[in-house]
Structures are given as C-alpha cells and as structure tokens.
N, C-alpha and C positions, 0 to 999 in steps of 0.2 A: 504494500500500500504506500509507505513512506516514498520506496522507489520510485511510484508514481506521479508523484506530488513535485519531486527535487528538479529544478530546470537545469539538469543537468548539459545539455544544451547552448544553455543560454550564460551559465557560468565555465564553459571551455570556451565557448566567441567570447565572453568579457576578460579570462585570462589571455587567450589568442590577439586580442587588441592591445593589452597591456603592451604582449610582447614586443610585436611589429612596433608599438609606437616605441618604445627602447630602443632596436634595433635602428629607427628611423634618425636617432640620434648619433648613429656615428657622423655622421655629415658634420659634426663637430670635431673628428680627426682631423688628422693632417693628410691630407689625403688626396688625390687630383680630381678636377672638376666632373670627370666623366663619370670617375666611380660613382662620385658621393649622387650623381642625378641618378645615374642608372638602380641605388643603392633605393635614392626616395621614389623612384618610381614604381619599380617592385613591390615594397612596402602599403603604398599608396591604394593601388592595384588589390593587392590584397586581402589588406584593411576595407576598401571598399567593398569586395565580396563578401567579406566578413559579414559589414554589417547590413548589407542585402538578404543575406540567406538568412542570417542569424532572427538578426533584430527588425527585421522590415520583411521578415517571410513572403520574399519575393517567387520561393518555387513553392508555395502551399495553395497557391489558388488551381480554382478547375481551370481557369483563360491562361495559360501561362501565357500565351501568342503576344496576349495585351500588354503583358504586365513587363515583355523584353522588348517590345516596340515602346512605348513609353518611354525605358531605360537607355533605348539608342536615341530617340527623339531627345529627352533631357543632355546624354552626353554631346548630343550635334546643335545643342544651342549653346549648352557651356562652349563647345570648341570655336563659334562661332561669333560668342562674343567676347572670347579672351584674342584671336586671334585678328577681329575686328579693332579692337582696342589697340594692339601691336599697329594694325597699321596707320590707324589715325596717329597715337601720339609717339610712339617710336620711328616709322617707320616713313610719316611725313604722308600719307595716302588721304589728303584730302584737296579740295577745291578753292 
C-alpha cells in the first residue's frame, strides 16, 4: 500500500534535476568555450526532458500527437524569437 502512495517517480526527476543542475556548473572551470557550451547544452536538453516526462507528464495523455506538436510549435517560437533578436540588435538586420 505504502508502495503505492510514495512518488517515487517524481523524487528520482527531483534528484535527477538536482544533479544535471550541478553538473551544469562546471562551466565555472577553466575550461575552453566549446566544452563548457556543449557541457550546458546536454544538461539543458536533459533537464528539459526531465521535467517534460516527469513533472509536466507530457507522455500520459491519450493525444500524445498534440501534446509533441505543441512542444515543436513552443520550441520554433522560442528559436524564432531568440534568433530574431540576434538579428535586430546584434547583428544590425533592420531598416
């Protein structure tokens, strides 16, 4: 019964987070630039799924179709407007 009850689950994703965000912290070595991005990108990556599966029970629904079309639609605006921003104020891409 106990067994039933303990989100066990949900306390492996909250230690799981802990970790990755630690590990996300070598980026404070000394270390070359490519490492440390490729180091927080994995992490990032990760940690995202993490808290998709975990905490945001992204594969518990009956529509999963929706619920990963959603999830490219959000990542294709975030991309959209981080890289739009690049070009306006870094990059000089305006009129």
């Amino acid at each position: 019964m106990l067994k039933q009850l303990f989100p066990i689950k949900h306390v492996a994703g909250y230690i799981s987070s802990l970790v990755l965000s630690a590990v996300a912290l070598v980026v404070l070595l000394d270390m070359p630039f490519a490492s440390k991005m490729a180091i927080l990108v994995v992490t990032a990556v990760l940690q995202a799924s993490v808290q998709l599966v975990l905490f945001m029970h992204a594969g518990e629904s009956e529509d999963k179709k929706s619920v990963y079309i959603n999830i490219a639609y959000a990542l294709f605006v975030g991309l959209v407007t981080i890289f739009g921003t690049l070009f306006i104020f870094v990059w000089g891409w305006y009129s």
